[in-house]
N, CA, C and O atoms as a Maestro MAE file, in Angstrom:
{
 s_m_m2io_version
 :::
 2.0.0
}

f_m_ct {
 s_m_title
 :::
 protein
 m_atom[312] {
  # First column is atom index #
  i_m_mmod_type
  r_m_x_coord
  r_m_y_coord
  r_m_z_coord
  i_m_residue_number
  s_m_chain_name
  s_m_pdb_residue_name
  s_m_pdb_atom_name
  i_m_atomic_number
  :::
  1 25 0.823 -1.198 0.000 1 A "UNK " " N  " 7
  2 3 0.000 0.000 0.000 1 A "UNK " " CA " 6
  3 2 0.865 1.259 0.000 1 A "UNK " " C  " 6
  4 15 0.765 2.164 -0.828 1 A "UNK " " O  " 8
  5 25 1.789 1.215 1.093 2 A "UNK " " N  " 7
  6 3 2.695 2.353 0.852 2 A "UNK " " CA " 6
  7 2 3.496 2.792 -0.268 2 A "UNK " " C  " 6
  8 15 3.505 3.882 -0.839 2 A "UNK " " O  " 8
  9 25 4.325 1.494 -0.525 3 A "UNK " " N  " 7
  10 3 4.992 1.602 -2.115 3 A "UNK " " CA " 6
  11 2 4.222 2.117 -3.275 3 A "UNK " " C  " 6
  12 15 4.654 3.045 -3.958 3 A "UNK " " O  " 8
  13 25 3.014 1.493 -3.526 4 A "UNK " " N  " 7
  14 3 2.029 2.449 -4.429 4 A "UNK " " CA " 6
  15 2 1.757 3.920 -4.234 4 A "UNK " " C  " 6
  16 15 1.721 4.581 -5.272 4 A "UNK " " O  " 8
  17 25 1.564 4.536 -3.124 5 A "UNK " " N  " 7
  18 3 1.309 5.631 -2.659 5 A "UNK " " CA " 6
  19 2 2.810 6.252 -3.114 5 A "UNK " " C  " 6
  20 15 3.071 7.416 -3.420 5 A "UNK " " O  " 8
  21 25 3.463 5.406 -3.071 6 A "UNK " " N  " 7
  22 3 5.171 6.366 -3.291 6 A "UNK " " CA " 6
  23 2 5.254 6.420 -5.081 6 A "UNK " " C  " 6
  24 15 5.750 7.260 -5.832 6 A "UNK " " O  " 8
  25 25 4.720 5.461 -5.282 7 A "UNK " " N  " 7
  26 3 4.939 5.296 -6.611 7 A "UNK " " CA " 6
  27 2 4.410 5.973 -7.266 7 A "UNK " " C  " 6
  28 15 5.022 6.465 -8.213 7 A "UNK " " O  " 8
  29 25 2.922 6.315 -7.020 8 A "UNK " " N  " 7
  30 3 1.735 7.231 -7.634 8 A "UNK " " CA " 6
  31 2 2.415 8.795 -7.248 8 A "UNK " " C  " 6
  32 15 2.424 9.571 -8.203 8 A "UNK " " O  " 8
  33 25 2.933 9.279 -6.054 9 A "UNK " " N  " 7
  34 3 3.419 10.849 -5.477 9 A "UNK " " CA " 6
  35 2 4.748 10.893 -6.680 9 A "UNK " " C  " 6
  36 15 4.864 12.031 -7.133 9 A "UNK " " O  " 8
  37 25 5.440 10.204 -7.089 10 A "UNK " " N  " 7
  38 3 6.751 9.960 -7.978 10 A "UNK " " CA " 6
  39 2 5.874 10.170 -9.194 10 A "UNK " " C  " 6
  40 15 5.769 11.365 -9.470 10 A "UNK " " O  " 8
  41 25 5.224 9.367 -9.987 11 A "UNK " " N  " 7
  42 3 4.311 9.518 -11.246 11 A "UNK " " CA " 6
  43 2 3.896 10.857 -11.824 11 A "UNK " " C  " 6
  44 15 3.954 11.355 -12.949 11 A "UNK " " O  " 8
  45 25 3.275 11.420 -10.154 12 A "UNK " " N  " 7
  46 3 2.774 12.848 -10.411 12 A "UNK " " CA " 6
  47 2 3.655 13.991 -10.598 12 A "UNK " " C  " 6
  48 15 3.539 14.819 -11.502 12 A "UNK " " O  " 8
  49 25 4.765 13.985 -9.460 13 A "UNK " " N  " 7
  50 3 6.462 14.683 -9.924 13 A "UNK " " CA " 6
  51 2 6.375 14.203 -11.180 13 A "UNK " " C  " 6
  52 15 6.066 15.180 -11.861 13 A "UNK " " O  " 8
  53 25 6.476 13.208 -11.915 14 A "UNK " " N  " 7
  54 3 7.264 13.057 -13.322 14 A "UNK " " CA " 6
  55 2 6.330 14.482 -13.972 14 A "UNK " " C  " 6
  56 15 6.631 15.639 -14.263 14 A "UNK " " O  " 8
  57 25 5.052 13.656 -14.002 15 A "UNK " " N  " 7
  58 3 4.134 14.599 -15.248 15 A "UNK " " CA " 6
  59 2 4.463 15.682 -14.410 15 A "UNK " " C  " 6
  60 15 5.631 15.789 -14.785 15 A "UNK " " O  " 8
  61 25 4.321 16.664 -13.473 16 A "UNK " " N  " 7
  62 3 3.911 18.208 -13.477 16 A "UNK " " CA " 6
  63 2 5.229 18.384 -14.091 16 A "UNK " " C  " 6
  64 15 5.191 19.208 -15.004 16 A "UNK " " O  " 8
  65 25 6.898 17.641 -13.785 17 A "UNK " " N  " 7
  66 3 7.319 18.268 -14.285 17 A "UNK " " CA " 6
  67 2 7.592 18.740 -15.871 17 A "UNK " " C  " 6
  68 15 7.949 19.827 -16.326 17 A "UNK " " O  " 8
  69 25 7.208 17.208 -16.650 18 A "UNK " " N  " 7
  70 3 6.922 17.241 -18.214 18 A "UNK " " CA " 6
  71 2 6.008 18.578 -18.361 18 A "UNK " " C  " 6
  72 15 6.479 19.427 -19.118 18 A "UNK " " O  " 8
  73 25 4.823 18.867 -17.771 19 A "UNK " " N  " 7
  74 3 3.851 19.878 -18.110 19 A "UNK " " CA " 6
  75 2 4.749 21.476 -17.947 19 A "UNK " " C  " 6
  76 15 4.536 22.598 -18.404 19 A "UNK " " O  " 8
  77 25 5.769 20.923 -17.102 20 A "UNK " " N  " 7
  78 3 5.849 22.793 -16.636 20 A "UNK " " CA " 6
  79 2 7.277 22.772 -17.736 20 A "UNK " " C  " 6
  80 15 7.327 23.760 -18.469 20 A "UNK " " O  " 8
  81 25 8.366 21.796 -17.900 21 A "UNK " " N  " 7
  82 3 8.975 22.237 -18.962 21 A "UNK " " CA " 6
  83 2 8.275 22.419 -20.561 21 A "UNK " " C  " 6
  84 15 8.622 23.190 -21.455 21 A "UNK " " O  " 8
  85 25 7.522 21.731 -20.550 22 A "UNK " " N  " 7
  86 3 6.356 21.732 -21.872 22 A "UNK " " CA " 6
  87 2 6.015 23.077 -22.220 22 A "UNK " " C  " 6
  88 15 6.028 23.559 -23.353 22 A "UNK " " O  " 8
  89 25 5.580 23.878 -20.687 23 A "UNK " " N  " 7
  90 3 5.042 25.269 -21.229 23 A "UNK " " CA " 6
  91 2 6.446 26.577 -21.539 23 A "UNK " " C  " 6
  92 15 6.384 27.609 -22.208 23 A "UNK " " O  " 8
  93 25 7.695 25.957 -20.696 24 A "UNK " " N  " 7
  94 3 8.379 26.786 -20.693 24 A "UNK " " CA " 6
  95 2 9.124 27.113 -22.388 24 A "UNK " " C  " 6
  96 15 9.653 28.156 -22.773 24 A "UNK " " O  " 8
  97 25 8.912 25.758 -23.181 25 A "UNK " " N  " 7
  98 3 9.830 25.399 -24.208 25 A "UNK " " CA " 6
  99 2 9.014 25.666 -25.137 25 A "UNK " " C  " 6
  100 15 9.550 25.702 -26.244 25 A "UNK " " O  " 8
  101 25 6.782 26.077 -25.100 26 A "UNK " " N  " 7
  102 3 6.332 26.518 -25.807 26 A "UNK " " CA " 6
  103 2 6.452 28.147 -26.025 26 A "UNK " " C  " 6
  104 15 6.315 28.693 -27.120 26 A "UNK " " O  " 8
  105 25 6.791 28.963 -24.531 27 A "UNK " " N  " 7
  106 3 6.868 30.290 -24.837 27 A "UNK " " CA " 6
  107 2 7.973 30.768 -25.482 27 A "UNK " " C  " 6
  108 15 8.113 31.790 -26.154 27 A "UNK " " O  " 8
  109 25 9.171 29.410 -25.032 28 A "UNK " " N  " 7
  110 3 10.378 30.154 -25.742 28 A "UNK " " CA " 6
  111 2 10.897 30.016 -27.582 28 A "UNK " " C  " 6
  112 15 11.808 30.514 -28.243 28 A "UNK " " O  " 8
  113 25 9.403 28.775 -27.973 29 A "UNK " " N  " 7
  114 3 9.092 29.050 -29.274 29 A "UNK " " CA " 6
  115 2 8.231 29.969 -30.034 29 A "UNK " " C  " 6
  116 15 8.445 30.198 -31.225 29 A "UNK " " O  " 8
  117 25 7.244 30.512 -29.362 30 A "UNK " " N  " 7
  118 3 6.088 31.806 -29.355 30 A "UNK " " CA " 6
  119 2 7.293 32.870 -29.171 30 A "UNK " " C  " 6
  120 15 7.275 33.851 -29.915 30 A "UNK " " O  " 8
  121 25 7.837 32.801 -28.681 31 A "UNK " " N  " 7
  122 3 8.691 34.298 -28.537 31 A "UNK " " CA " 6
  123 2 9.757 34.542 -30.102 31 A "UNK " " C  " 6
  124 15 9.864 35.578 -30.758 31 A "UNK " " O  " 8
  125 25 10.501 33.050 -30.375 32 A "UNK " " N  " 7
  126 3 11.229 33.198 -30.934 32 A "UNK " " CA " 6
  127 2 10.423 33.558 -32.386 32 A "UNK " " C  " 6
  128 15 10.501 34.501 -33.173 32 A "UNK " " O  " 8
  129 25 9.660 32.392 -32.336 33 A "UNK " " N  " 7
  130 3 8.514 33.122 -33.511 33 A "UNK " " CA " 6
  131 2 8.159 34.138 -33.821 33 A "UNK " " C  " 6
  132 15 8.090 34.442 -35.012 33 A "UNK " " O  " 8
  133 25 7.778 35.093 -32.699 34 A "UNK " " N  " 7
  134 3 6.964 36.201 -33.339 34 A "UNK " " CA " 6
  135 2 8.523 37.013 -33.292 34 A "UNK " " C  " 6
  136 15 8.659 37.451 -34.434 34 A "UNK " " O  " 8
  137 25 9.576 37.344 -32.586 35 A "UNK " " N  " 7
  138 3 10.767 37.654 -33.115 35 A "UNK " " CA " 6
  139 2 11.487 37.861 -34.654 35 A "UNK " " C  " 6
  140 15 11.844 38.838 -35.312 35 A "UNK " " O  " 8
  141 25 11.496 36.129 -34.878 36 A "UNK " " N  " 7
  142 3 11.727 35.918 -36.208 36 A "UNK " " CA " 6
  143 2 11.207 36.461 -37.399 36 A "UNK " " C  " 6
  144 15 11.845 36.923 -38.345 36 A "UNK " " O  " 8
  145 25 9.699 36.339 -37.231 37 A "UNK " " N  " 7
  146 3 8.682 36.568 -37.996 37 A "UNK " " CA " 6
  147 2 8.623 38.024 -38.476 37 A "UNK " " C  " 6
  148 15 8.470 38.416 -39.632 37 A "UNK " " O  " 8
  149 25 8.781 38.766 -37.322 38 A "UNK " " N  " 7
  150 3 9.089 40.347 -37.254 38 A "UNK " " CA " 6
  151 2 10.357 40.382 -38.213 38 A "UNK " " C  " 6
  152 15 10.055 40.647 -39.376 38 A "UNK " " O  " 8
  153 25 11.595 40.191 -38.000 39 A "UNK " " N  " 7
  154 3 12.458 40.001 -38.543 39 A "UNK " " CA " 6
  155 2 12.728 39.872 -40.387 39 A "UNK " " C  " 6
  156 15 13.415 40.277 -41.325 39 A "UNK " " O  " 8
  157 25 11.669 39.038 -40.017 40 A "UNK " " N  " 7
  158 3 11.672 38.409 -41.684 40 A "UNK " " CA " 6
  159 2 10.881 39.004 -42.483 40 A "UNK " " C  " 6
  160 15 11.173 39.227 -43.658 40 A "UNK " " O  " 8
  161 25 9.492 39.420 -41.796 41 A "UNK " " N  " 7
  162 3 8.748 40.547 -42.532 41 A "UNK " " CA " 6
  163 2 9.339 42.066 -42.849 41 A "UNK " " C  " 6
  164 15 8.706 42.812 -43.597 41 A "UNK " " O  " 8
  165 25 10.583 42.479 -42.240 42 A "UNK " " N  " 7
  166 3 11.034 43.503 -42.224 42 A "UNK " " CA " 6
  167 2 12.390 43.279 -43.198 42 A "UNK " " C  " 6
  168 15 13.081 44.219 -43.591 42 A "UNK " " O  " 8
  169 25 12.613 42.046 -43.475 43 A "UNK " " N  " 7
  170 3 13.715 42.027 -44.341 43 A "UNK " " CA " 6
  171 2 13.405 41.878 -45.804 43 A "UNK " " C  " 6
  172 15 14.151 42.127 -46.751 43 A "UNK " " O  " 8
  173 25 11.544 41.197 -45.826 44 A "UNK " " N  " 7
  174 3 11.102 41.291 -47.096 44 A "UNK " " CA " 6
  175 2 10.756 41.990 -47.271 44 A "UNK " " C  " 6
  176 15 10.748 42.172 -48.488 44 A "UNK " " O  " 8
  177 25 10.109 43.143 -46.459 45 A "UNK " " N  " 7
  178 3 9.488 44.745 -46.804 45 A "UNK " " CA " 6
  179 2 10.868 45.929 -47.280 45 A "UNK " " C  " 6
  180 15 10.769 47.027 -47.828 45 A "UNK " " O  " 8
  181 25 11.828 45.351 -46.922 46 A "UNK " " N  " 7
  182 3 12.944 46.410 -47.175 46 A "UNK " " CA " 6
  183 2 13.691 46.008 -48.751 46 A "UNK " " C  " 6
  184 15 14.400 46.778 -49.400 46 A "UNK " " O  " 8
  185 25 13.355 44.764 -49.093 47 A "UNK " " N  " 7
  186 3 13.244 44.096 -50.216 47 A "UNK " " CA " 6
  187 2 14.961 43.299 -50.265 47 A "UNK " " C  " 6
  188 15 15.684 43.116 -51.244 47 A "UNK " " O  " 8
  189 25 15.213 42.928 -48.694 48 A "UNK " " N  " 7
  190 3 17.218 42.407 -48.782 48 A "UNK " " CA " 6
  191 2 16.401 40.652 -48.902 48 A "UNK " " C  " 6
  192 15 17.360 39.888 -48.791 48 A "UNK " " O  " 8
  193 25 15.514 40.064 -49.018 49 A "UNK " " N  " 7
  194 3 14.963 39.214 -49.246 49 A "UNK " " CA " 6
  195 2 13.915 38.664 -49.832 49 A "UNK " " C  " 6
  196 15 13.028 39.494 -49.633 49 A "UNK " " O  " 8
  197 25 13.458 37.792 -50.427 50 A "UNK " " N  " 7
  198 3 11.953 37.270 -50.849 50 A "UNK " " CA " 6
  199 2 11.652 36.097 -50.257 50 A "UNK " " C  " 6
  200 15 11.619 35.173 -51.069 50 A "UNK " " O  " 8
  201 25 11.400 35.765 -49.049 51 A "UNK " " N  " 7
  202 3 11.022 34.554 -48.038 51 A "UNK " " CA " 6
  203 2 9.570 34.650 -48.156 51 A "UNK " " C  " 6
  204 15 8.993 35.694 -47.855 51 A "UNK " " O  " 8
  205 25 8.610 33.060 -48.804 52 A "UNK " " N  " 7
  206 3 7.202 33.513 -48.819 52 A "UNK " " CA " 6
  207 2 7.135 32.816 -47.007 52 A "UNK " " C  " 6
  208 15 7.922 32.018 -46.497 52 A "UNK " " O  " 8
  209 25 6.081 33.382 -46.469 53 A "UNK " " N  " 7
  210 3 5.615 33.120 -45.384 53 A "UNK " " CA " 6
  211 2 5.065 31.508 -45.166 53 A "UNK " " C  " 6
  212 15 3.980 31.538 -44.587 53 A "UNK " " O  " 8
  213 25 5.457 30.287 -45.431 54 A "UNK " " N  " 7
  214 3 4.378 29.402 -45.485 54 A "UNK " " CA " 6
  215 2 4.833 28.508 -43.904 54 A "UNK " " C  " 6
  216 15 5.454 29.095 -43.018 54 A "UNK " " O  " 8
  217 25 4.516 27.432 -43.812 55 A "UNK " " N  " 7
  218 3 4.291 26.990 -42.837 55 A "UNK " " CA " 6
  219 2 5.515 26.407 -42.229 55 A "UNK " " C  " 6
  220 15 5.905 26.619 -41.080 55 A "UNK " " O  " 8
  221 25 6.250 25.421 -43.391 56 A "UNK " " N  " 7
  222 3 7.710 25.123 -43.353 56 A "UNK " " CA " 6
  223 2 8.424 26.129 -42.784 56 A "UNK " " C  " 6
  224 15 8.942 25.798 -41.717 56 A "UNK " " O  " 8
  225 25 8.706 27.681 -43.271 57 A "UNK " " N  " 7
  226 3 9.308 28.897 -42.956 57 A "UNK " " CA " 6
  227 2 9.080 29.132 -41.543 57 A "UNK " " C  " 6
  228 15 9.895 29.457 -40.680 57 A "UNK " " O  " 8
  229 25 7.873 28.919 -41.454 58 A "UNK " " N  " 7
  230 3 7.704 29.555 -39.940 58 A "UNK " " CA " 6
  231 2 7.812 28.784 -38.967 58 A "UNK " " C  " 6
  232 15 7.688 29.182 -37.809 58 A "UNK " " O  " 8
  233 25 8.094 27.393 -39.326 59 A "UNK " " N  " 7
  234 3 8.492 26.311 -37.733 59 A "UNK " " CA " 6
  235 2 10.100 26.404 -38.045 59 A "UNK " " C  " 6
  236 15 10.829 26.155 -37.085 59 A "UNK " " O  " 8
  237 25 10.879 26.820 -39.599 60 A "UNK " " N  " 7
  238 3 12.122 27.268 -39.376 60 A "UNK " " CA " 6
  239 2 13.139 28.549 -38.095 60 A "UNK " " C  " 6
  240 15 14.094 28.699 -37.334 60 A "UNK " " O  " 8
  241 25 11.997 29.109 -38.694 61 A "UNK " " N  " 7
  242 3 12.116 30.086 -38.052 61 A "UNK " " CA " 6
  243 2 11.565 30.566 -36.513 61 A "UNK " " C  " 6
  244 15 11.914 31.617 -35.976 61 A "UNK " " O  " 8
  245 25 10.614 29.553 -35.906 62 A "UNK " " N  " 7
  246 3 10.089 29.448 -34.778 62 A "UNK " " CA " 6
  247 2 11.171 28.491 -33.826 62 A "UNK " " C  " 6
  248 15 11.157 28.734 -32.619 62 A "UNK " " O  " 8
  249 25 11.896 27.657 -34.211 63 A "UNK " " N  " 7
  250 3 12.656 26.879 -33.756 63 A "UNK " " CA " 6
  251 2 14.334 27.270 -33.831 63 A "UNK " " C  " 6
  252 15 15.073 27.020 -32.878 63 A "UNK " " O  " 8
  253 25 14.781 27.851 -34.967 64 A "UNK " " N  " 7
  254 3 15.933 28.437 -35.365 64 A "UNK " " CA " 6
  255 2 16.260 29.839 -34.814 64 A "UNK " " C  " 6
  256 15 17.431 30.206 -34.712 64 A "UNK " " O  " 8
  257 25 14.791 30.942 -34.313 65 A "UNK " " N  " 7
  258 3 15.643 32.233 -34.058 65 A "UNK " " CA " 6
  259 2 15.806 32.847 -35.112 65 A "UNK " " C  " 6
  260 15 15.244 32.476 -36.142 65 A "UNK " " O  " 8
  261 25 16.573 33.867 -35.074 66 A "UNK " " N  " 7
  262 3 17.596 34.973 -35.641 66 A "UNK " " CA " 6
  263 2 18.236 33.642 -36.415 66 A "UNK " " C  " 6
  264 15 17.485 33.576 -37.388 66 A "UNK " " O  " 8
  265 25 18.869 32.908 -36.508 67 A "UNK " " N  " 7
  266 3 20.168 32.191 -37.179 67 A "UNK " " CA " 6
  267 2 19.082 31.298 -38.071 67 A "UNK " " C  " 6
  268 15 19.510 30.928 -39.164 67 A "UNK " " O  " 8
  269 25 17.586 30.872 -37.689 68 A "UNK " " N  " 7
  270 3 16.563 30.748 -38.822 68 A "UNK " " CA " 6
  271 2 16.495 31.347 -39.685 68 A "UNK " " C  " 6
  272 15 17.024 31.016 -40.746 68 A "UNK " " O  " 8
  273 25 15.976 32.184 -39.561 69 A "UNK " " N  " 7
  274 3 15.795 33.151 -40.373 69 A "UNK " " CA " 6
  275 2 17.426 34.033 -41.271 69 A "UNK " " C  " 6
  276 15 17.301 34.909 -42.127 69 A "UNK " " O  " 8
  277 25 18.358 33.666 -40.931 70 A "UNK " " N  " 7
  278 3 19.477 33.965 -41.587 70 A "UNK " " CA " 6
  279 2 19.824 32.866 -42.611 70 A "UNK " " C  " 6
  280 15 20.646 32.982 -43.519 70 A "UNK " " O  " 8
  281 25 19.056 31.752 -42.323 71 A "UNK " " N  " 7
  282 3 18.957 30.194 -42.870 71 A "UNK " " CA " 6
  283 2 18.349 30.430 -43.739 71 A "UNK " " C  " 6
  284 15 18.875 30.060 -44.789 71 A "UNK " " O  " 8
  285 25 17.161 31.034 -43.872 72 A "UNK " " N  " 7
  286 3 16.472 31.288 -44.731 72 A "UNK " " CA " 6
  287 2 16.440 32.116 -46.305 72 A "UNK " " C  " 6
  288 15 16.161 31.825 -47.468 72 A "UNK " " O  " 8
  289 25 17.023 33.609 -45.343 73 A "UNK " " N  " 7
  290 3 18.144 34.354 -47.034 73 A "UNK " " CA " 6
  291 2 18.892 34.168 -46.928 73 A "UNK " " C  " 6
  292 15 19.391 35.280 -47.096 73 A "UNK " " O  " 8
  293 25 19.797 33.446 -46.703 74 A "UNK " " N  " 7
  294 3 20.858 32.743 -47.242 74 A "UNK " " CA " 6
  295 2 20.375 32.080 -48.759 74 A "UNK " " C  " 6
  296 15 20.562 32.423 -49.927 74 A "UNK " " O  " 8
  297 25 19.417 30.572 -47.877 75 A "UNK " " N  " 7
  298 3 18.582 29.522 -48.795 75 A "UNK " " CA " 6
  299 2 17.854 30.250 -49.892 75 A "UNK " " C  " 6
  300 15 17.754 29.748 -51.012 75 A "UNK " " O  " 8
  301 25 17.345 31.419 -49.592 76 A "UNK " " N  " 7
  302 3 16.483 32.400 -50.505 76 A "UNK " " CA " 6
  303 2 17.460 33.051 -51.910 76 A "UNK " " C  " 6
  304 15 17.023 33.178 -53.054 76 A "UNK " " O  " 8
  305 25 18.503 33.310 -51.561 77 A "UNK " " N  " 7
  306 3 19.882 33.690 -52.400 77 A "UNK " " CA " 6
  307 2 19.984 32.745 -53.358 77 A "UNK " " C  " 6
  308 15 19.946 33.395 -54.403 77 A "UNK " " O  " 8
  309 25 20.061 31.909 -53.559 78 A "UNK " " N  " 7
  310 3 20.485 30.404 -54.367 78 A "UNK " " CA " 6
  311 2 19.309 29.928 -55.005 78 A "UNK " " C  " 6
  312 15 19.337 28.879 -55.647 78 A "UNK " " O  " 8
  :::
 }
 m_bond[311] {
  # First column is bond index #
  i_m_from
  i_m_to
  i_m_order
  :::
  1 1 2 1
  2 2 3 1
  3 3 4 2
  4 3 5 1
  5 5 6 1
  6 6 7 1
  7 7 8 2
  8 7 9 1
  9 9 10 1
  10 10 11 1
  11 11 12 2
  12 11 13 1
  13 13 14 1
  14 14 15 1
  15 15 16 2
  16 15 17 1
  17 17 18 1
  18 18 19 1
  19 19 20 2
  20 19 21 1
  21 21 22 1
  22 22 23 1
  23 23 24 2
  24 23 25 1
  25 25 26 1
  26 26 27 1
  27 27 28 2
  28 27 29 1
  29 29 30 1
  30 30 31 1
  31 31 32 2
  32 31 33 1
  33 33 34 1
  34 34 35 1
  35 35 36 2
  36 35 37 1
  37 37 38 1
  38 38 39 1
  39 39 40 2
  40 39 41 1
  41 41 42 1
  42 42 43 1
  43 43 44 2
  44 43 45 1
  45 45 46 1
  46 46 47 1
  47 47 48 2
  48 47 49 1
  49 49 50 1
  50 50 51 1
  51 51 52 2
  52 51 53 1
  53 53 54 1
  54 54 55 1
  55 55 56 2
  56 55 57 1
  57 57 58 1
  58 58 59 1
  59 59 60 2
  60 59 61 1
  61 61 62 1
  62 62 63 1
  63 63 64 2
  64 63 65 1
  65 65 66 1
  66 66 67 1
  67 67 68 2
  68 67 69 1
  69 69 70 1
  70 70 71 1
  71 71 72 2
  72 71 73 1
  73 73 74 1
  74 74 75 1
  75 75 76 2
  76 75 77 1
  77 77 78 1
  78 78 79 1
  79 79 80 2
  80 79 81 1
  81 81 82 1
  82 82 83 1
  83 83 84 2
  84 83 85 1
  85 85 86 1
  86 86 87 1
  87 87 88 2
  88 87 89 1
  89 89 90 1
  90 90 91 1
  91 91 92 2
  92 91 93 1
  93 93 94 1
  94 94 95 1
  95 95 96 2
  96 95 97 1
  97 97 98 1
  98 98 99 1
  99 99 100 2
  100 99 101 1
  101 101 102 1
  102 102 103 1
  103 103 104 2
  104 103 105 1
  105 105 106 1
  106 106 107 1
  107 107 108 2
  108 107 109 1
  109 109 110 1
  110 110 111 1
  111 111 112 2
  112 111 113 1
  113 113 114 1
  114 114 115 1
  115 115 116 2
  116 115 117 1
  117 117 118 1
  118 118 119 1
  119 119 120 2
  120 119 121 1
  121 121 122 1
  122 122 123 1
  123 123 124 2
  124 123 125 1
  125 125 126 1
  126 126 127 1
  127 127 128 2
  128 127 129 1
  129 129 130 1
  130 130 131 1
  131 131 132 2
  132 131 133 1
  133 133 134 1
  134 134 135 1
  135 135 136 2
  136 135 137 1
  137 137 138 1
  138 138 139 1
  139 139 140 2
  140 139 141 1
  141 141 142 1
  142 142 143 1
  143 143 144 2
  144 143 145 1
  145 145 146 1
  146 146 147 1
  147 147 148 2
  148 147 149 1
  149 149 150 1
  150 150 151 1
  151 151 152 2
  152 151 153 1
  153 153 154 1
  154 154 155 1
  155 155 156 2
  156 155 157 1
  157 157 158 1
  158 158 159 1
  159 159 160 2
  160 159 161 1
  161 161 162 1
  162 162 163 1
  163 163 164 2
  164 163 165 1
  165 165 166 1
  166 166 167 1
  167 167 168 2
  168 167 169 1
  169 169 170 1
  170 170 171 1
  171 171 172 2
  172 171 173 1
  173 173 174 1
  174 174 175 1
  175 175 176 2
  176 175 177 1
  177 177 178 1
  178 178 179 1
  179 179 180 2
  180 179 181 1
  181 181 182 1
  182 182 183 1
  183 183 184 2
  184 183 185 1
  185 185 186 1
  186 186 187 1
  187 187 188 2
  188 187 189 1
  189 189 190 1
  190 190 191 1
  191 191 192 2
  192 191 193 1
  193 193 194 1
  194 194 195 1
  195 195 196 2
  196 195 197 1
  197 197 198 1
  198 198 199 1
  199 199 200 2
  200 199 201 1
  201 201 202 1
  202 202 203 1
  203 203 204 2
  204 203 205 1
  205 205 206 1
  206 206 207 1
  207 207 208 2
  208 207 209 1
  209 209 210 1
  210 210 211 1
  211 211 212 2
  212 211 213 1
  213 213 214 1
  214 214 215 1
  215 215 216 2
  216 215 217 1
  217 217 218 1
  218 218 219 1
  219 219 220 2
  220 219 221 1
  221 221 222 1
  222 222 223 1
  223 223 224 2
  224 223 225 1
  225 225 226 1
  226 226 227 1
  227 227 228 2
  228 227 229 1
  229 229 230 1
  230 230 231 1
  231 231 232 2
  232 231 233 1
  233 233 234 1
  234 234 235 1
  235 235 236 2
  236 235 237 1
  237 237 238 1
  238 238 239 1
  239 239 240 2
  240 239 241 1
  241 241 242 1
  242 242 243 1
  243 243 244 2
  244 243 245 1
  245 245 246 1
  246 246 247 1
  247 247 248 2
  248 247 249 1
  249 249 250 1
  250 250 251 1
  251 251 252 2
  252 251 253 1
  253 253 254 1
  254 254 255 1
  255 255 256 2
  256 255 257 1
  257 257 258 1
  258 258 259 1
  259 259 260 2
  260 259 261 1
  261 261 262 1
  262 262 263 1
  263 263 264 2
  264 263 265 1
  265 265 266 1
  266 266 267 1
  267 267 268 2
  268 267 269 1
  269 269 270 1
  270 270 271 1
  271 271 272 2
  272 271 273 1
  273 273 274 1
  274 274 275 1
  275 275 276 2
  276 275 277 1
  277 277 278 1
  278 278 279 1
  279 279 280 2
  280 279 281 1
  281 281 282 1
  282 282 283 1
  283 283 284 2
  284 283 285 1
  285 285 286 1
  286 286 287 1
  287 287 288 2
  288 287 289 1
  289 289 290 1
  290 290 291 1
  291 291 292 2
  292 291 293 1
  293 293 294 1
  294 294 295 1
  295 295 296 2
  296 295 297 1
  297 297 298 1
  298 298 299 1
  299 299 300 2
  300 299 301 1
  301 301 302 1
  302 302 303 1
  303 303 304 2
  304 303 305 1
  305 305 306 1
  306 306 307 1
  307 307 308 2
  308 307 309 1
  309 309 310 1
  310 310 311 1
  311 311 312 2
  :::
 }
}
């Protein structure tokens, strides 16, 4: 009875902590995203690039940062 009780209090540590790095690693892709995104819309409005916006681009660039999006006109160049 006890061992279960230890086992189930351990189970629940595992998940909250999966849940709370989960949210930390979604804002720090929401951030980098709308960063990037800014970034990239301002490099195609100034015309130093032609990156179309599609979905591929934007988990590049949601996951990559600044050095995404440098991935990108670079890749856009060629």
């Amino acid at each position: 009875m006890l061992a279960e009780l230890i086992l189930l209090f351990f189970l629940f540590l595992a998940i909250l902590l999966v849940v709370k790095i989960g949210f930390v690693i979604i804002k720090y892709l929401v951030a980098n995203a709308i960063v990037g995104l800014i970034i990239l819309g301002f490099t195609n409005w100034i015309g130093l690039s032609n990156v179309p916006l599609t979905a591929l681009n934007v988990l590049v660039v949601a996951i990559g940062g600044i050095l995404g999006v440098i991935a990108l006109i670079v890749i856009s160049w060629f």
